[in-house]
MIDOSE-1310 file (N, C-alpha, C; in nm, 2 decimals, decimal comma, always signed):
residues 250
xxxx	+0,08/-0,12/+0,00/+0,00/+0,00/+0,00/+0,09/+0,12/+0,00; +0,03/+0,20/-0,11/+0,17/+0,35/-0,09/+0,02/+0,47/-0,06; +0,05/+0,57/+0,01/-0,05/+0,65/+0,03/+0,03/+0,78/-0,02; -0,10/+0,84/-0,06/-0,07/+1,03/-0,15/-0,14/+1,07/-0,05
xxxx	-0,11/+1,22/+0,02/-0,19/+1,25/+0,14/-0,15/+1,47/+0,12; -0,26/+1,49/+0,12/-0,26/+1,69/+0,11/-0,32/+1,65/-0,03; -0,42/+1,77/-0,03/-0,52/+1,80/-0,10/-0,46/+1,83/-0,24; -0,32/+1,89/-0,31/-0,26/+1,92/-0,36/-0,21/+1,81/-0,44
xxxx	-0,13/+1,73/-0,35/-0,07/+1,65/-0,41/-0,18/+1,51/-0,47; -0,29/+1,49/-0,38/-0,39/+1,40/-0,47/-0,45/+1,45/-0,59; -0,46/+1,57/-0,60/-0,53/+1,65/-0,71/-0,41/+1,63/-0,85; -0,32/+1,66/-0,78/-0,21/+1,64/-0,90/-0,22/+1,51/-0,99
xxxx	-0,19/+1,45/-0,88/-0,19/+1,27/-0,89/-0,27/+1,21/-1,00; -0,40/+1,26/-0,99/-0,53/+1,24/-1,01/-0,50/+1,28/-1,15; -0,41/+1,39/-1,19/-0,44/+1,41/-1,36/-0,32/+1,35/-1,44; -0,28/+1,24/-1,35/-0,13/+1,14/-1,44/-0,25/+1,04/-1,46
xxxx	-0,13/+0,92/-1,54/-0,18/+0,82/-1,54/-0,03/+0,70/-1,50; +0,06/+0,74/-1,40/+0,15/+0,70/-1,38/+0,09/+0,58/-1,24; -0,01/+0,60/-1,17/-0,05/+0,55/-1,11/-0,18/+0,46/-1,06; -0,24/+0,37/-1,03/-0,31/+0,33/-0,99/-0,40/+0,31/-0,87
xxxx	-0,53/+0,40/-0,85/-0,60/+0,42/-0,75/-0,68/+0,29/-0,70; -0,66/+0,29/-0,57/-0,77/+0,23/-0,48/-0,87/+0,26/-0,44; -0,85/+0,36/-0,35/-0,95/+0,46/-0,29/-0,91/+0,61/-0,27; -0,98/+0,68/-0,26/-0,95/+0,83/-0,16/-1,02/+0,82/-0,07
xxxx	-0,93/+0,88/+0,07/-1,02/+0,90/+0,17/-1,07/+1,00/+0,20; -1,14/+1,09/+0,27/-1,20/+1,21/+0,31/-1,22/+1,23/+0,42; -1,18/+1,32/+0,49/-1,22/+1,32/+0,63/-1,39/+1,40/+0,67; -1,44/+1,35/+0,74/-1,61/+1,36/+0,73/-1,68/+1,48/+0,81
xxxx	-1,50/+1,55/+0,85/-1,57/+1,66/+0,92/-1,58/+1,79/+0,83; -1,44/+1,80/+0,69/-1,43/+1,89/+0,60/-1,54/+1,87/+0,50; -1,61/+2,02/+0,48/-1,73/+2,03/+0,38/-1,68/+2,15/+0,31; -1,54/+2,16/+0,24/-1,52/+2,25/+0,18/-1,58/+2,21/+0,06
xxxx	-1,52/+2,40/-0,05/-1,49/+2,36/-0,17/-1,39/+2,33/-0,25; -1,26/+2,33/-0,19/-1,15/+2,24/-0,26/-1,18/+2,07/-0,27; -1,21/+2,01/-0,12/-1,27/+1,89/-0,10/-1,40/+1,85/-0,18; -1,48/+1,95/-0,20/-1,56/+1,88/-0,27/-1,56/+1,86/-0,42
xxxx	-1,48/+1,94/-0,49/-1,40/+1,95/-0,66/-1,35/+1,82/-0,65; -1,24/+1,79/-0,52/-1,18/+1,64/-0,53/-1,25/+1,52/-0,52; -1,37/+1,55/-0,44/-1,45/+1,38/-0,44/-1,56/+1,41/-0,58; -1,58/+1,54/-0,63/-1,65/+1,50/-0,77/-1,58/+1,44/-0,87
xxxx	-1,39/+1,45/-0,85/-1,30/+1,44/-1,00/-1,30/+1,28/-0,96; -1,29/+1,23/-0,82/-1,23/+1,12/-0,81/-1,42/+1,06/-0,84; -1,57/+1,02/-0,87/-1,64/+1,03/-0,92/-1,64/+1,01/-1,05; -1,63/+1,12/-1,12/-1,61/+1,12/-1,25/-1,55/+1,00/-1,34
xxxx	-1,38/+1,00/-1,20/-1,36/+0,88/-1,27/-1,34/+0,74/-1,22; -1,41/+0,73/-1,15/-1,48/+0,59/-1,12/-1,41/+0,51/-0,98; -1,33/+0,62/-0,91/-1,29/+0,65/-0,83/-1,36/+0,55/-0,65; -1,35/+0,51/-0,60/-1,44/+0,50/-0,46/-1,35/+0,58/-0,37
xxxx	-1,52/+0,67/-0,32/-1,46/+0,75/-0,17/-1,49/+0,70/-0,07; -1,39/+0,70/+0,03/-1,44/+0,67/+0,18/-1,45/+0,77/+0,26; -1,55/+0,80/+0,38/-1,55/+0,96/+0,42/-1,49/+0,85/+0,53; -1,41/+0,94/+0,63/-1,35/+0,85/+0,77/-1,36/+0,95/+0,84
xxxx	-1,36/+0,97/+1,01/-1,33/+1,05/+1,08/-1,16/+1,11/+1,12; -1,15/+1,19/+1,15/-1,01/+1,27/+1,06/-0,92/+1,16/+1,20; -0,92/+1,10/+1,27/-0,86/+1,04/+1,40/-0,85/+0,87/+1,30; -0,90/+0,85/+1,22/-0,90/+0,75/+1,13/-0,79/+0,78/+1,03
xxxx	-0,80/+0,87/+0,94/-0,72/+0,95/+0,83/-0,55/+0,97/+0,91; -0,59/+1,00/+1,06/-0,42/+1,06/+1,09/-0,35/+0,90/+1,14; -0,44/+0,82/+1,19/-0,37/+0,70/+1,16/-0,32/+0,63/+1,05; -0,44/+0,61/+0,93/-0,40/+0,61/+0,80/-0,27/+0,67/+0,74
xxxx	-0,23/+0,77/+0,74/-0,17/+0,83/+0,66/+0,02/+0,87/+0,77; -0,06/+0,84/+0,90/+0,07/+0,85/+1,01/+0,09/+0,94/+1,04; +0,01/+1,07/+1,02/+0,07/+1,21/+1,02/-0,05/+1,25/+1,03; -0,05/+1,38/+1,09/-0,18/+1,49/+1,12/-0,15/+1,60/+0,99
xxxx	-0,09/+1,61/+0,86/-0,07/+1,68/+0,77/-0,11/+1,65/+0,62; -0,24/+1,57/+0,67/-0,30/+1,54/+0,53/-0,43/+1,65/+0,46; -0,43/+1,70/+0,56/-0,55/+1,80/+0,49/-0,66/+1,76/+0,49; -0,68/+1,64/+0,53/-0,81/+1,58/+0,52/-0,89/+1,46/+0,43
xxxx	-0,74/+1,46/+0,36/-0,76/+1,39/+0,24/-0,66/+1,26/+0,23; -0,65/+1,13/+0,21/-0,56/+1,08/+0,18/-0,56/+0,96/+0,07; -0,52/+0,93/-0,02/-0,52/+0,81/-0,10/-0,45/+0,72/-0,14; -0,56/+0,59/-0,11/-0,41/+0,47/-0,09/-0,40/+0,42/-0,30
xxxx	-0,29/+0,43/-0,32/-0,22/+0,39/-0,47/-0,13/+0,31/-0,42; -0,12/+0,24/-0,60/+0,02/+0,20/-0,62/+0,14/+0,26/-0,59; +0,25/+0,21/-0,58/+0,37/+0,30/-0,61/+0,41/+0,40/-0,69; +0,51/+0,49/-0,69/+0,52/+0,61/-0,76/+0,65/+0,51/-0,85
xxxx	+0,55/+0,54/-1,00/+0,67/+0,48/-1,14/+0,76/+0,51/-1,16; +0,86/+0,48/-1,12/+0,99/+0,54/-1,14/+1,04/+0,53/-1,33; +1,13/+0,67/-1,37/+1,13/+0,67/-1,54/+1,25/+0,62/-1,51; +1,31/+0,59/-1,66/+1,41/+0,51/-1,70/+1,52/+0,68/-1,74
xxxx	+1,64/+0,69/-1,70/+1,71/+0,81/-1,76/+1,67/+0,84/-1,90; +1,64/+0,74/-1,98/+1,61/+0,83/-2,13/+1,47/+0,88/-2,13; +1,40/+0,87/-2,03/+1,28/+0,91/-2,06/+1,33/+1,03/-1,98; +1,38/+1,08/-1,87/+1,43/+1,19/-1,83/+1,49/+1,30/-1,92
xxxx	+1,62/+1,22/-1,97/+1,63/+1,33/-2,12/+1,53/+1,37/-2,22; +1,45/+1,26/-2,24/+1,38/+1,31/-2,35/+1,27/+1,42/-2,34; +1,24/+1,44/-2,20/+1,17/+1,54/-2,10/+1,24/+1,70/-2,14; +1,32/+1,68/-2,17/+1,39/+1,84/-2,20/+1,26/+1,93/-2,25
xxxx	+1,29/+2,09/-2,15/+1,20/+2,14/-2,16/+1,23/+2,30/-2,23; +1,36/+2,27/-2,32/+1,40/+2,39/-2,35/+1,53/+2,36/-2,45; +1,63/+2,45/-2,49/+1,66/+2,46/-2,61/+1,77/+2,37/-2,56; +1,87/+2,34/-2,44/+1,96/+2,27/-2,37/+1,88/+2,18/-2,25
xxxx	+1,96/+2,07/-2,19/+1,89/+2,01/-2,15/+1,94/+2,02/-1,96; +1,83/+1,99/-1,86/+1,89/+2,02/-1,73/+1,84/+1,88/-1,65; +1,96/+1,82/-1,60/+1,90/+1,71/-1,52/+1,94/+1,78/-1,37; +1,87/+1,70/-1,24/+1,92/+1,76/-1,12/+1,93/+1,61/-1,12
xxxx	+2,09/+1,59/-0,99/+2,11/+1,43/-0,96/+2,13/+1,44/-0,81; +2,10/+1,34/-0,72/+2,10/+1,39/-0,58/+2,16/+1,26/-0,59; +2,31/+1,29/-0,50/+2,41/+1,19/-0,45/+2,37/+1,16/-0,26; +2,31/+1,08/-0,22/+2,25/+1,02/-0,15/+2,20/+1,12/-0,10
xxxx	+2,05/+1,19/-0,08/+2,01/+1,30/-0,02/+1,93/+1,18/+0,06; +1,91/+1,18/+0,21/+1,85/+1,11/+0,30/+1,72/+1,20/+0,32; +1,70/+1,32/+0,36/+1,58/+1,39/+0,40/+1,46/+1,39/+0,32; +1,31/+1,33/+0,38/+1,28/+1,33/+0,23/+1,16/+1,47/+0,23
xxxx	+1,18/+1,57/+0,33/+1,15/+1,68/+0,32/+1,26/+1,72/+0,17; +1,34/+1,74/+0,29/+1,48/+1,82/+0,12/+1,42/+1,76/-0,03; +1,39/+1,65/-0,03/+1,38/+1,56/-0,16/+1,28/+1,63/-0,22; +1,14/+1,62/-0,16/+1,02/+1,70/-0,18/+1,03/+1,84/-0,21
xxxx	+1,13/+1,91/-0,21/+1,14/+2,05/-0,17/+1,19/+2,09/-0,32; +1,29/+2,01/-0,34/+1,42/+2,02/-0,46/+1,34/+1,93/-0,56; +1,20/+1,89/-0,56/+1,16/+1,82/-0,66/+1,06/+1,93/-0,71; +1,02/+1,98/-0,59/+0,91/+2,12/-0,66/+1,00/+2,24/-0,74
xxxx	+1,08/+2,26/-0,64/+1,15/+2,37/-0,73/+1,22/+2,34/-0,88; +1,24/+2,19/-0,89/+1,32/+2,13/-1,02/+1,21/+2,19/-1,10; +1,06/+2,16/-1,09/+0,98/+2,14/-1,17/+0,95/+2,32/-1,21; +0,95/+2,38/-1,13/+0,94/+2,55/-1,13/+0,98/+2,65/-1,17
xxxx	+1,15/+2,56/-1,17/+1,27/+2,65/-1,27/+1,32/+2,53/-1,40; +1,20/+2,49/-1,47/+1,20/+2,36/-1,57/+1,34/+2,30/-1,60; +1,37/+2,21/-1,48/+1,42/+2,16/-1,50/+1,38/+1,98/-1,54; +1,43/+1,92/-1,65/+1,38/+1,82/-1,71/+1,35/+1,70/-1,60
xxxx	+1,41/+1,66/-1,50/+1,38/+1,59/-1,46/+1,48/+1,55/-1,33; +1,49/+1,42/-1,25/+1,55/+1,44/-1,13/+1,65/+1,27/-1,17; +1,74/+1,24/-1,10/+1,82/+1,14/-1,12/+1,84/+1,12/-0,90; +1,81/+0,96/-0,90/+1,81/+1,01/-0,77/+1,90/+0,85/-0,71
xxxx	+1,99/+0,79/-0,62/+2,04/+0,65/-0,61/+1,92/+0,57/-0,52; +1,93/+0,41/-0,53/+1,87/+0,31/-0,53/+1,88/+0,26/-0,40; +1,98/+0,33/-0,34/+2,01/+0,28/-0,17/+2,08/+0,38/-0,10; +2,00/+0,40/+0,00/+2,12/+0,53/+0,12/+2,08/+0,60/+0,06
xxxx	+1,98/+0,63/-0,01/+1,86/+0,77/-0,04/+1,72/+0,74/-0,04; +1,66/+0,87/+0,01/+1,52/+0,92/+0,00/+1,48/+0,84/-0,11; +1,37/+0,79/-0,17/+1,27/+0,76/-0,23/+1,16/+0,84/-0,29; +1,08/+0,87/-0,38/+0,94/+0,90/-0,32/+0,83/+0,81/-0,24
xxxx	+0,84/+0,90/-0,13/+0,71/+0,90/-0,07/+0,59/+0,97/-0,03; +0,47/+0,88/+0,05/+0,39/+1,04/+0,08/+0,44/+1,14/+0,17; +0,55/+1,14/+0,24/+0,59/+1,30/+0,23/+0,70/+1,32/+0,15; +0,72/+1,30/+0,04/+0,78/+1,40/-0,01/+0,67/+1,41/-0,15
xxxx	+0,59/+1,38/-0,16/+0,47/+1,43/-0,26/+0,42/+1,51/-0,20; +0,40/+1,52/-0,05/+0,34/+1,63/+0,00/+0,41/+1,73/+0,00; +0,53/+1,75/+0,07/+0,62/+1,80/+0,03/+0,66/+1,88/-0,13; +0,63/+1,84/-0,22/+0,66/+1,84/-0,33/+0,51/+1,94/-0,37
xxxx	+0,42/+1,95/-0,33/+0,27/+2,02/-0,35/+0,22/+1,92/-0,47; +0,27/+1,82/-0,48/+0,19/+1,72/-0,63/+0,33/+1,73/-0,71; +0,43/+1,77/-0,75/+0,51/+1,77/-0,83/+0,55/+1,69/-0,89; +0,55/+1,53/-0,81/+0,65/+1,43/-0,82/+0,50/+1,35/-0,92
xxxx	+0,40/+1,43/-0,93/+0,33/+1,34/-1,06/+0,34/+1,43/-1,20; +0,44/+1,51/-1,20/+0,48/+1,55/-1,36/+0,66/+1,57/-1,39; +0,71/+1,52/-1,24/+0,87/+1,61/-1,31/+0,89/+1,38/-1,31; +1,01/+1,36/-1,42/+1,02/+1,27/-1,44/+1,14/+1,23/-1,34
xxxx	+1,13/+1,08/-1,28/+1,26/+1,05/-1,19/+1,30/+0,91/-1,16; +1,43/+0,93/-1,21/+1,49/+0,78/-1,21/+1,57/+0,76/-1,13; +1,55/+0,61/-1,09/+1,67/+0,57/-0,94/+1,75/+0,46/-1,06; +1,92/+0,48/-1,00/+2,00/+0,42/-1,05/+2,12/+0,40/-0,96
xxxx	+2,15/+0,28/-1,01/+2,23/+0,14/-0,87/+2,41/+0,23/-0,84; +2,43/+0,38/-0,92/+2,54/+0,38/-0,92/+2,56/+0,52/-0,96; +2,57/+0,65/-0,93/+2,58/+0,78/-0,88/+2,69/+0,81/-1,06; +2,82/+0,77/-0,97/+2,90/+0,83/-1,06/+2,95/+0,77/-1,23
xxxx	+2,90/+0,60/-1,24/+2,91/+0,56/-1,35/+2,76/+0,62/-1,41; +2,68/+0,70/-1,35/+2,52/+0,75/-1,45/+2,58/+0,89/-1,53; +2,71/+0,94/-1,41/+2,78/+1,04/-1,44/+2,82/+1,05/-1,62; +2,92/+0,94/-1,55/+2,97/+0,92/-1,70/+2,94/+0,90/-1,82
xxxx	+2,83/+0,83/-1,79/+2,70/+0,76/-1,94/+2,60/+0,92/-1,93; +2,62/+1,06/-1,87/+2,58/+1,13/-1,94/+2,69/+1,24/-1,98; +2,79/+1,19/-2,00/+2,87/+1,31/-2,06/+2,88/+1,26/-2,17; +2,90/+1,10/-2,22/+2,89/+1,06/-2,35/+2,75/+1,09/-2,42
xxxx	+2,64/+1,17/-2,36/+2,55/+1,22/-2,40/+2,57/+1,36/-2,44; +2,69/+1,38/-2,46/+2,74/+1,54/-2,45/+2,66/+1,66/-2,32; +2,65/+1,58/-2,20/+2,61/+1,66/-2,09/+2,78/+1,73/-2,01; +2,77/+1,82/-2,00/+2,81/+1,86/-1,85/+2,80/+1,86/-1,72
xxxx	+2,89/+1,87/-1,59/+2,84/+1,79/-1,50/+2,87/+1,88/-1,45; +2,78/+1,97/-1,32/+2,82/+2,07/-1,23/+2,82/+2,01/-1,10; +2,90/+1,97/-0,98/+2,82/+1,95/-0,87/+2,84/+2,10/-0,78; +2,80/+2,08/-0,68/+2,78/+2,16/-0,58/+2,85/+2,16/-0,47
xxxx	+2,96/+2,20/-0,42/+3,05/+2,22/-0,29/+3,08/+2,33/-0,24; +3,04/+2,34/-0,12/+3,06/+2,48/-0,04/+3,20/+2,49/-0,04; +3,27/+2,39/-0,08/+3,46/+2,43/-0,09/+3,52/+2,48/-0,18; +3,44/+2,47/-0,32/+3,47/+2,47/-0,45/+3,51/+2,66/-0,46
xxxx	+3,62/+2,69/-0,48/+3,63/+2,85/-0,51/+3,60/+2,92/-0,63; +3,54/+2,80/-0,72/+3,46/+2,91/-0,85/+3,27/+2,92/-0,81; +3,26/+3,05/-0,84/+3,12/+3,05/-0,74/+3,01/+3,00/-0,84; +2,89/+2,95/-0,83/+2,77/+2,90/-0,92/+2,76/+3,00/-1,03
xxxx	+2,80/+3,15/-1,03/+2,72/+3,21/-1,14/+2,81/+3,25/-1,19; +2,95/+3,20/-1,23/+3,00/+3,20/-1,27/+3,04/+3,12/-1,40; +2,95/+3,04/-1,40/+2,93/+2,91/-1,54/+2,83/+2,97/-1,62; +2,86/+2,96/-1,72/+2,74/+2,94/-1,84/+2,67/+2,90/-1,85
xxxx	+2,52/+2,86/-1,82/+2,47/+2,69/-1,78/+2,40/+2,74/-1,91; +2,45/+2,80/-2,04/+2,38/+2,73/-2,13/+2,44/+2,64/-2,25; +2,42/+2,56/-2,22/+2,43/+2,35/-2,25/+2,39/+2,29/-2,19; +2,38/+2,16/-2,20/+2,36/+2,07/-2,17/+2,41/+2,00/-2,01
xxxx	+2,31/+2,04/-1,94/+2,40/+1,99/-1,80/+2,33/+1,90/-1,68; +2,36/+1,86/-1,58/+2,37/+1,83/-1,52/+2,41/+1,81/-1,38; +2,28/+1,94/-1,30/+2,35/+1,96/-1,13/+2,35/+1,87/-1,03; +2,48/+1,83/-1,03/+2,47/+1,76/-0,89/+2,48/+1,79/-0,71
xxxx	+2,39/+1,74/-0,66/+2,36/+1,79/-0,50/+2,42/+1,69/-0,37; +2,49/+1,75/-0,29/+2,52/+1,58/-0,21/+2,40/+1,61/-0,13; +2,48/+1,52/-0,04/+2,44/+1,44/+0,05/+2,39/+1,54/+0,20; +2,29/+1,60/+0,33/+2,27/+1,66/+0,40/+2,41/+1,63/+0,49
xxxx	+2,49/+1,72/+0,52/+2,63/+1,74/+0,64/+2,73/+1,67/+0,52; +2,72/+1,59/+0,42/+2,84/+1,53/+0,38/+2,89/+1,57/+0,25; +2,82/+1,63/+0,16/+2,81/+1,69/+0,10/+2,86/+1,55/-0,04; +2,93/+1,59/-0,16/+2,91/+1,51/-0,27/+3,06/+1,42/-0,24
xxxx	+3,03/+1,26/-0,28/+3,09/+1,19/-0,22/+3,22/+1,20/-0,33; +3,35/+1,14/-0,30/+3,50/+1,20/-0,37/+3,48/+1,14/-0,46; +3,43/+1,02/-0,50/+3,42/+0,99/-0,63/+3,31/+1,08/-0,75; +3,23/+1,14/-0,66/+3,17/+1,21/-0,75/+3,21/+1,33/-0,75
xxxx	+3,31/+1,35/-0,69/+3,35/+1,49/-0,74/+3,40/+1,53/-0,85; +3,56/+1,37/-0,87/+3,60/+1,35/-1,00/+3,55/+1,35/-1,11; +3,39/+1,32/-1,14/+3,36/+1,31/-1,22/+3,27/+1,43/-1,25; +3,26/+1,56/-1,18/+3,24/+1,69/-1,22/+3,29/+1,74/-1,33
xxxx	+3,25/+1,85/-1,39/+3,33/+1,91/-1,51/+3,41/+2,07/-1,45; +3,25/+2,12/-1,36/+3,30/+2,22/-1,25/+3,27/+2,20/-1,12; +3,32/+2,25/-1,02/+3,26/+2,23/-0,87/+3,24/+2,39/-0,88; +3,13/+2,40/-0,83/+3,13/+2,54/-0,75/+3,08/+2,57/-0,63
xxxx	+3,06/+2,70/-0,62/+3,02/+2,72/-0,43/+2,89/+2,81/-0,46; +2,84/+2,85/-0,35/+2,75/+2,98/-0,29/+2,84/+3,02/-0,19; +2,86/+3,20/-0,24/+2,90/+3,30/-0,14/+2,82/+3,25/-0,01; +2,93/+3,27/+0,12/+2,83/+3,27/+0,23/+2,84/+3,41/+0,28
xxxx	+2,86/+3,49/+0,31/+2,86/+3,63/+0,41/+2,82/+3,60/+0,54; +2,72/+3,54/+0,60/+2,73/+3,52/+0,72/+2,79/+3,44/+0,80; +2,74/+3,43/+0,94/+2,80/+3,31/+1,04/+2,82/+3,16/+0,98; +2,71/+3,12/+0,92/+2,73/+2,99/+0,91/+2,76/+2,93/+0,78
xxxx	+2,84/+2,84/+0,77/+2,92/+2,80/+0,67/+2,82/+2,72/+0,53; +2,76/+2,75/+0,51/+2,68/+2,63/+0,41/+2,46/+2,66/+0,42; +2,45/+2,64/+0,29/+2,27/+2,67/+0,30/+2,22/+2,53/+0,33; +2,11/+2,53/+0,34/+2,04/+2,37/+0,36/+2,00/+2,34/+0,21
xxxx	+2,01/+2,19/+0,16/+2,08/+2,14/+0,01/+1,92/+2,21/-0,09; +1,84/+2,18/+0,00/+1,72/+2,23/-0,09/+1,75/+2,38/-0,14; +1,74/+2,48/-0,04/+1,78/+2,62/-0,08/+1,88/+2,62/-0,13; +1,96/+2,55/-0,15/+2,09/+2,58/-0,22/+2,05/+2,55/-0,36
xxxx	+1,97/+2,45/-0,39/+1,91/+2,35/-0,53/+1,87/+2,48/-0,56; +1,78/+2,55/-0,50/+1,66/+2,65/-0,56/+1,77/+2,80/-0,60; +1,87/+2,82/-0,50/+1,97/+2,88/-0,56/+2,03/+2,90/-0,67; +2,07/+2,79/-0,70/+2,16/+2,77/-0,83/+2,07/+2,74/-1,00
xxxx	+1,97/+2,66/-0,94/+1,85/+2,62/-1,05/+1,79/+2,77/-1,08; +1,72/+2,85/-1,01/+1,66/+2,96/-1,04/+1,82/+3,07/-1,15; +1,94/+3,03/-1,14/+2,08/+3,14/-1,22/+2,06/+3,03/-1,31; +2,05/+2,92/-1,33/+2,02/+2,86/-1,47/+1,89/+2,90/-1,54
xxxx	+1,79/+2,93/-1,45/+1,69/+3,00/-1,54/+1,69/+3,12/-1,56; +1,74/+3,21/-1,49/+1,76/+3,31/-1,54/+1,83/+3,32/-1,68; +1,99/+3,27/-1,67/+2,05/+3,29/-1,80/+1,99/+3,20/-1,94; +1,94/+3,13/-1,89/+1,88/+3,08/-2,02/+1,74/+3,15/-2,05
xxxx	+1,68/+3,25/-2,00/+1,58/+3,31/-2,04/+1,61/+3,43/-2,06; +1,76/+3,48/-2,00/+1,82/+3,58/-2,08/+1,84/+3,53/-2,24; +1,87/+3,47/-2,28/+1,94/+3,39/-2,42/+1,83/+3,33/-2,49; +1,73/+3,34/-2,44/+1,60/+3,30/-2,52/+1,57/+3,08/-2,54
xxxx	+1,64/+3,05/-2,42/+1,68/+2,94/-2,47/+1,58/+2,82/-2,35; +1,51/+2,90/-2,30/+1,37/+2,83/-2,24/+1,25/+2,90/-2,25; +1,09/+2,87/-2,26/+1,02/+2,90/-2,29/+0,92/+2,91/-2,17; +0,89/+3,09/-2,15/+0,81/+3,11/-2,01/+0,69/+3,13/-2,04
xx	+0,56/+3,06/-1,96/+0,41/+3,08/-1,96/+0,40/+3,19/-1,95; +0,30/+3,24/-1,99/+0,23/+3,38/-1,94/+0,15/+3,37/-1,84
């Protein structure tokens, strides 16, 4: 049993077809209107609701942060990396790769913002990392049912099978003395994130093309990896929407 849980992320859920529903639950004390758009869509399509009492839902779901809402699915489909490249959402291509990120807040956090500053998709390892789950779809506000993400048995040889894609490979190190906006990021690349206190492991450093940093100016030495993801992702969108080389909604 995998559960989707916040009103957000089931709604999202609900307009893939990556997954397979059971039920939605509802809790029987909310009579909104966001709740009730959700139990007409899950209706519509053929959906079964359960109304529960919300002391039911917070056991269901393990958490008192479901909104009222929770639904038990299949698992979250993990994509294959070519289906990640082929996701490019702009004139160069951007993967984000997380070298064992354990938090799966951070995960959730750095999957919404991948999706917000278009970036194609997420690359994430198969052991001694976060997964998706229902919190990091919550986490994520629904995200992790449109940005594409694949787990793979081996960090730095995925490295290498994307530079012979003609990618570049940036990681991220608060030690690194060339700073983030300092690169060109328009081509074909590839940011990599370590790990929460350990940052990117020595083998994957090697197989960087740049390491760079974030200025710190204050007391503490280093940002938390999500803010730092949303740092450096948002100076790739900027420069490539200076150069015309991604395409912004109105």
């Amino acid at each position: 049993m995998h559960l989707i849980y916040g009103i957000n992320s089931v709604s999202e859920a609900l307009k893939t077809r990556g997954r397979a529903f059971e039920f939605v639950s509802i809790a029987k004390e909310r009579h909104d209107l966001r709740l009730q758009r959700l139990i007409e869509e899950c209706r519509r399509m053929g959906l079964p609701v359960r109304f529960m009492a919300r002391a039911e839902l917070d056991r269901l779901a393990g958490n008192v942060a479901h909104q009222g809402v929770v639904a038990v699915t299949s698992a979250k489909q993990y994509s294959d990396i070519d289906d990640v490249i082929a996701a490019k959402r702009g004139t160069y291509s951007l993967v984000v790769i997380l070298d064992g990120l354990e938090d799966p807040h951070n995960l959730g956090a750095i999957i919404r913002t991948s999706d917000a500053a278009a970036a194609d998709g997420l690359i994430i390892p198969e052991r001694r990392a976060a997964g998706v789950s229902g919190t990091v779809t919550k986490v994520s506000s629904g995200a992790t049912a449109h940005v594409p993400i694949a787990r793979v048995s081996n960090v730095a040889r995925t490295l290498q099978d994307l530079k012979t894609r003609n990618f570049w490979i940036v990681g991220l190190d608060e030690r690194a003395p060339e700073t983030y906006d300092s690169v060109d990021f328009n081509m074909n690349c590839a940011l990599v994130l370590g790990s929460e206190g350990k940052g990117l492991h020595e083998l994957v450093k090697r197989h960087c093309d740049f390491l760079v940093s974030i200025p710190m100016l204050g007391k503490v030495s280093s940002l938390n990896v999500s803010v730092a993801a949303g740092v450096v992702l948002y100076e790739i969108l900027r420069q490539r929407r200076t150069k015309g080389a991604v395409e912004v909604s109105s």
